[in-house]
C-alpha positions in Angstrom: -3.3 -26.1 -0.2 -5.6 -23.3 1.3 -9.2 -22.8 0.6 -8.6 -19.5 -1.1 -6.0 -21.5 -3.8 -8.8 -24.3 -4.2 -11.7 -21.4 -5.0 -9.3 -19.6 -7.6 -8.4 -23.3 -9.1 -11.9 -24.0 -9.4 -13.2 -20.5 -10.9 -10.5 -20.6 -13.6 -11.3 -24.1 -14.5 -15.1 -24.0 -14.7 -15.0 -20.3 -16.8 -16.3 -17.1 -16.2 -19.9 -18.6 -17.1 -19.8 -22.1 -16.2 -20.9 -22.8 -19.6 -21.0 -26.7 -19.7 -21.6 -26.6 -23.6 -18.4 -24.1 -24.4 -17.0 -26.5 -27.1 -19.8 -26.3 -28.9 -19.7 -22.2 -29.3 -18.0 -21.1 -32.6 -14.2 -20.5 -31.6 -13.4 -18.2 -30.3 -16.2 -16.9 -28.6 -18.2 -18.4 -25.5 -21.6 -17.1 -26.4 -23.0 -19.9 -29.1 -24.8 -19.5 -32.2 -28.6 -20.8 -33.3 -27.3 -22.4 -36.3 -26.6 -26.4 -36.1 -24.6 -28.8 -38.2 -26.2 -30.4 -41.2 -27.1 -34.1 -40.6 -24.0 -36.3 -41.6 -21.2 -33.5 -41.0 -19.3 -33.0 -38.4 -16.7 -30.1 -36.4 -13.3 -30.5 -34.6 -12.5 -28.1 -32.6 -9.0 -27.9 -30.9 -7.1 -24.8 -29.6 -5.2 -23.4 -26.2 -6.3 -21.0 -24.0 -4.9 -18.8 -21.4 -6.2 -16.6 -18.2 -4.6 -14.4 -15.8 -5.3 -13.7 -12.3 -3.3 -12.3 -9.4 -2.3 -15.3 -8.0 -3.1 -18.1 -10.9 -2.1 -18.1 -14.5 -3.9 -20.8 -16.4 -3.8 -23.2 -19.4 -6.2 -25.2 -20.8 -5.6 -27.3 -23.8 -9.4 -28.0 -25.0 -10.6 -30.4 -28.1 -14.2 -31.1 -28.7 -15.9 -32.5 -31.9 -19.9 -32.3 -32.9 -22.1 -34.1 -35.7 -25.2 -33.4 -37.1 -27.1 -36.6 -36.2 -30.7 -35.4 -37.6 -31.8 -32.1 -39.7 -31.9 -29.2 -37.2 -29.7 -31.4 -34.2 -25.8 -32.0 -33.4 -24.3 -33.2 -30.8 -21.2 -33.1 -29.3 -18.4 -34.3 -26.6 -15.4 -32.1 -25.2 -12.4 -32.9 -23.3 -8.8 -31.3 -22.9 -5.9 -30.8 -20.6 -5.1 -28.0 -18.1 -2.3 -26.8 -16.4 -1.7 -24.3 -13.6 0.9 -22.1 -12.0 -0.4 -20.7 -8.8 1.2 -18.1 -6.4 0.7 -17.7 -2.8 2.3 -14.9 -0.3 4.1 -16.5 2.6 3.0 -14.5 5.6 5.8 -15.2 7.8 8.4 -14.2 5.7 6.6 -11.8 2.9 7.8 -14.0 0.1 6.1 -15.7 -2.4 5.4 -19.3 -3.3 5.2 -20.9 -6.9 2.7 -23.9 -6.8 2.2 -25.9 -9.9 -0.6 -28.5 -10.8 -1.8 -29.9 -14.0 -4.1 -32.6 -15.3 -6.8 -33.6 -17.5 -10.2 -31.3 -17.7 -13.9 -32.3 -17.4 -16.0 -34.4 -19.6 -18.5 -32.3 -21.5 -21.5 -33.6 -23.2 -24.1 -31.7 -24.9 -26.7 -31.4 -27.7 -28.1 -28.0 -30.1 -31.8 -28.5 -31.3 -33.0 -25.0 -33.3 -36.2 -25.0 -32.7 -37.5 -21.9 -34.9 -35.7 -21.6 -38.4 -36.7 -18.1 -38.9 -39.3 -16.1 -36.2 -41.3 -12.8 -37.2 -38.3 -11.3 -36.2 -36.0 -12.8 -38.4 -34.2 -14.4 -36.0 -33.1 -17.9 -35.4 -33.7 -19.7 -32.0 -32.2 -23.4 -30.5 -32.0 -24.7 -27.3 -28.9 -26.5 -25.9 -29.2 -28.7 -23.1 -25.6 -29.7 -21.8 -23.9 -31.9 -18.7 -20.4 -31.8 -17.1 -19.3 -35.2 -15.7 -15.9 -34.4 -12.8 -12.8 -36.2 -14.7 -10.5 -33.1 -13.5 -9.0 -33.6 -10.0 -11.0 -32.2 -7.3 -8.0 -32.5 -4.6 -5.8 -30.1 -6.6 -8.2 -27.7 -7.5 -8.9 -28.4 -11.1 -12.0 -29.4 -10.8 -15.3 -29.4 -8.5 -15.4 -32.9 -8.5 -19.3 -33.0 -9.4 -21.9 -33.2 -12.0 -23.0 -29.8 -13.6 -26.2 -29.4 -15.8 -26.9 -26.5 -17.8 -29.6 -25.6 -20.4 -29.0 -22.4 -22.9 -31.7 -20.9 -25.1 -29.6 -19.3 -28.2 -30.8 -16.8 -30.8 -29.4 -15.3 -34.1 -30.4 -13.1 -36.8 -28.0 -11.8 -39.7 -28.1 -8.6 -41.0 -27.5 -8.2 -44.6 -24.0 -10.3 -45.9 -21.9 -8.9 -43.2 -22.8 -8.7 -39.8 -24.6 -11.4 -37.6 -25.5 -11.2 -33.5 -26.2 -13.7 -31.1 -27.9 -13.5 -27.6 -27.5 -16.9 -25.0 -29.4 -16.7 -21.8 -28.8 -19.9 -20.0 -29.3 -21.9 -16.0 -26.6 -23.8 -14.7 -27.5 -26.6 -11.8 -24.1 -26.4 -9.6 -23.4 -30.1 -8.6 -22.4 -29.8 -4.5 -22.6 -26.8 -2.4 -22.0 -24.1 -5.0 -25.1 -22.3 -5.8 -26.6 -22.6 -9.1 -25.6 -19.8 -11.9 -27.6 -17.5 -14.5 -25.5 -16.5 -16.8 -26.0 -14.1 -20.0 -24.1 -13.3 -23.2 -24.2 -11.1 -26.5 -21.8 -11.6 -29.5 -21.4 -10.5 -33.1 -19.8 -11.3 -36.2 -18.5 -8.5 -38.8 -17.2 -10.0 -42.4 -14.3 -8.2 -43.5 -13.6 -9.9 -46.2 -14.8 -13.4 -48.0 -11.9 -15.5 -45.9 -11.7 -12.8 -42.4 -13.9 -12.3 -39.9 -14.0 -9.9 -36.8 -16.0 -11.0 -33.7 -16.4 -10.0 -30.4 -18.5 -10.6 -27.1 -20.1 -9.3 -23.6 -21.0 -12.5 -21.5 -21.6 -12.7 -17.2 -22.8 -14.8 -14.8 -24.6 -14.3 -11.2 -24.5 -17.1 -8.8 -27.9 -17.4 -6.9 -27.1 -16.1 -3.7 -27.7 -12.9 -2.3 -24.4 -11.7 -1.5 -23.2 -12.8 -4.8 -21.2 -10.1 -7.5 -22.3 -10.4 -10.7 -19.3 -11.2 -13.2 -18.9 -9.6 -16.3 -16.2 -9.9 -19.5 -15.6 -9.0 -22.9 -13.8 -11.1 -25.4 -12.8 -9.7 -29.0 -10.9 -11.5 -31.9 -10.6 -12.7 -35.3 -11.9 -15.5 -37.6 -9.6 -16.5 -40.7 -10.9 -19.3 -43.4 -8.3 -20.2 -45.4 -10.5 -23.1 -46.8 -14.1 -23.5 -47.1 -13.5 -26.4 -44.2 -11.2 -24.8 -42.2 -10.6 -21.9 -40.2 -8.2 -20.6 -37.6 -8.9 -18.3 -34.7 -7.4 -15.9 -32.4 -9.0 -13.5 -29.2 -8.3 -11.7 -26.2 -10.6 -10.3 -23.5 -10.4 -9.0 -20.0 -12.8 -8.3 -17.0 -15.1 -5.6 -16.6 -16.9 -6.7 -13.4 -16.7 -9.3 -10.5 -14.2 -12.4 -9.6 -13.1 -12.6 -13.6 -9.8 -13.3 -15.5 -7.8 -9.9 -15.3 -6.7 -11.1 -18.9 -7.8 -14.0 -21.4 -6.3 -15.4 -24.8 -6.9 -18.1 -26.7 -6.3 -19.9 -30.1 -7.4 -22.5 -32.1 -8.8 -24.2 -35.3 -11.8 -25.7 -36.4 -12.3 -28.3 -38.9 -15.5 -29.0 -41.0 -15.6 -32.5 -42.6 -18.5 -35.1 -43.2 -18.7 -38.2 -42.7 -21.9 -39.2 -45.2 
C-alpha cells in the first residue's frame, strides 16, 4: 500500500479536527457544548457516519457513553468500527484499483469540567481535556498507531428560548512525527419546534508547520426528540478549504438515562 493511501487512511480516520473528545459533542455536530451531565446521569451515543474523498469513501460506526460523576463534571469513553473502500489509479495500464480495509477504531477517553456557570457575558465556559489510545490498525491505514492528547476550552450562551452558539478552540499533541494541531470551531442551535431542532457548524484545523493548509468545513443538520430522553439526529457537510472530506453524512441517536 503506498504512502499516499496510508496518509488519506489516516486523515479520514482521525477527522477533519483530530478532535480526541468527538463522542462527547452533542450529535451531530463536532464542535461541543459548555453544558455537562448532571451527577448520576448518563448519555449513549451511537450512530454511522460517512465521508467522501477522491480516492477513499469511508465508514465509521462510532458508540460512546458519558456520566456525570460530580456536579459540573462527566466523563466519558468512545469506541466504534470503521470500514474503507479505497481507490488507486494503476499507472501502467490507466485503470483503477478497488482496495478494501476495515477494522475496529481508536479508544477515546475524555472528561468535561464547566468551570464558569454563567460569565458577565452570559456565557457558559468548560474545559475538556481528552486522550486517544491506537486500538485501530496502523499497517492498514486506520489508524496512526499512537497516543493523541488534546485539551479544548468550550463556551455557550443561549439567546432567548430558541437559539444557542458555541465556540471550541482546542491543541492537539500528535503522537509520532505528525505535527501537533490547533483546531477551531463555531456551532449553533435554532428550536423549531418543542421536539425539532436545526443545527449547524464551521470547524478547521492547522497543523503546526509552516507549509501547512489550514482545513476548513461546514456541517448542517437536524435534531428530533421524540422523548424527553431520546433523540435522533441526521447532518451533512462538505469542505470549504484544505485536505477535507469533499462530502460528509452521518446519523445517529442519543439516549439520556440515569443511573441514581
Amino acid at each position: 500500500m503506498g504512502k499516499a493511501t496510508v496518509k488519506v487512511g489516516l486523515a479520514v480516520a482521525t477527522g477533519i479536527l483530530a478532535v480526541i473528545g468527538v463522542a462527547w459533542a452533542a450529535r451531530p455536530l463536532a464542535v461541543d457544548d459548555a453544558d455537562t451531565l448532571a451527577r448520576g446521569q448518563c448519555e449513549l451515543e451511537i450512530g454511522a457516519s460517512f465521508e467522501q474523498t477522491e480516492t477513499c469513501d469511508h465508514w465509521e460506526f462510532p458508540f460512546g457513553i458519558s456520566c456525570g460523576v460530580i456536579e459540573r463534571l462527566q466523563v466519558g469513553i468512545g469506541f466504534g468500527g470503521q470500514f474503507e473502500e479505497r481507490t488507486e489509479l494503476l499507472e501502467n495500464c490507466g485503470s483503477e484499483k478497488k482496495d478494501k480495509v476495515s477494522g475496529i477504531g481508536d479508544l477515546n477517553f475524555g472528561a468535561k469540567w464547566q468551570v464558569i456557570q454563567s460569565c458577565p457575558l452570559g456565557a457558559r465556559h468548560a474545559v475538556a481535556p481528552s486522550v486517544k489510545f491506537p486500538a485501530a490498525d496502523e499497517d492498514e491505514g486506520l489508524g496512526s498507531g499512537h497516543t493523541d492528547y488534546d485539551v479544548t476550552w468550550i463556551a455557550s450562551r443561549n439567546f432567548g428560548k430558541r437559539v444557542g452558539v458555541h465556540f471550541n478552540c482546542g491543541y492537539a499533541w500528535i503522537g509520532g512525527p505528525d505535527k501537533d494541531i490547533l483546531h477551531c470551531g463555531g456551532g449553533f442551535e435554532f428550536q423549531i419546534s418543542e421536539a425539532l431542532q436545526w443545527v449547524g457548524e464551521l470547524f478547521g484545523e492547522k497543523e503546526l508547520r509552516d507549509e501547512s493548509e489550514s482545513a476548513l468545513q461546514y456541517n448542517t443538520g437536524f435534531r428530533w426528540s421524540p422523548s424527553e430522553n431520546l433523540t435522533v439526529d441526521v447532518a451533512g457537510g462538505s469542505r470549504l478549504t484544505g485536505d477535507t472530506p469533499d462530502f460528509t453524512a452521518t446519523a445517529g441517536l442519543t439516549w439520556n438515562f440515569g443511573v441514581f
